[in-house]
N, C-alpha and C positions, 0 to 999 in steps of 0.2 A: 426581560426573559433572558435567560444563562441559557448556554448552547454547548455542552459536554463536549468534545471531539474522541472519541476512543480511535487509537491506532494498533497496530502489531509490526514491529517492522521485523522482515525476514532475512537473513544473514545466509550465503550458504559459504558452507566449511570449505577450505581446499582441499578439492579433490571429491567433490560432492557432485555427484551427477547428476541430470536435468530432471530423471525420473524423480530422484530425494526433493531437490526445488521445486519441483510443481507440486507434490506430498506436502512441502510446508507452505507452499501460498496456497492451496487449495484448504488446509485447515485452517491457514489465518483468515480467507473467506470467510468461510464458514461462520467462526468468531464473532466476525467484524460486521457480516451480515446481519444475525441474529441480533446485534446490538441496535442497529441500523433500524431493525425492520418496530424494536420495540419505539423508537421515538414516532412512526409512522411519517415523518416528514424527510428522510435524506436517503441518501443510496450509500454505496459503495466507490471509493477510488483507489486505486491500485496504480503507486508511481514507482516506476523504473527508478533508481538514481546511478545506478551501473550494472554492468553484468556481476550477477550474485546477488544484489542488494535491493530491496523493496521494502516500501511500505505500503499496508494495507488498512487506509481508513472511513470510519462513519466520514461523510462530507455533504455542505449543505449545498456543493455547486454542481452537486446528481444530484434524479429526480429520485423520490421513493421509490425504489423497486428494482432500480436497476444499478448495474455494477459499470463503471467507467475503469479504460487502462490510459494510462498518458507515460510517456517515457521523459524523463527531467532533462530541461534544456542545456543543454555543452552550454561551457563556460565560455566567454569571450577568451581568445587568444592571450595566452600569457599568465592567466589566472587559474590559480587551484583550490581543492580541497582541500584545510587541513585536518587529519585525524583528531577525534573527540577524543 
């Protein structure tokens, strides 16, 4: 059995205020739910990966029904991100 994963990740612009961010993670809920809610087995999670940046996806380590938020682990000292 294949296990699709749909995500939306949210980006917010500079200069984008918290009202407009919560505008677009509340729609990519929305989305992400609705896909979630057709396979009947997974929930929602919603990660932090810095201020501005989320993703929001179907996941099978929530239960059906409910929406999980986790904030992404800091890097060990010394180590970064590089831009995609």
């Amino acid at each position: 059995m294949t296990c699709s994963i749909h995500k939306v990740t949210v980006k917010a612009s500079t200069g984008t205020g918290w009202d407009a961010l919560q505008k677009q993670l509340d729609t990519a809920h929305e989305e992400v739910r609705s896909l979630a809610t057709l396979s009947g087995r997974n929930g929602v999670l919603i990660t932090r990966h810095r201020q501005g940046a989320y993703t929001v996806a179907v996941s099978p380590e929530v239960p059906y029904g409910m929406t999980y938020e986790r904030e992404e682990p800091a890097l060990p000292q010394g180590m970064a991100v590089l831009p995609h």
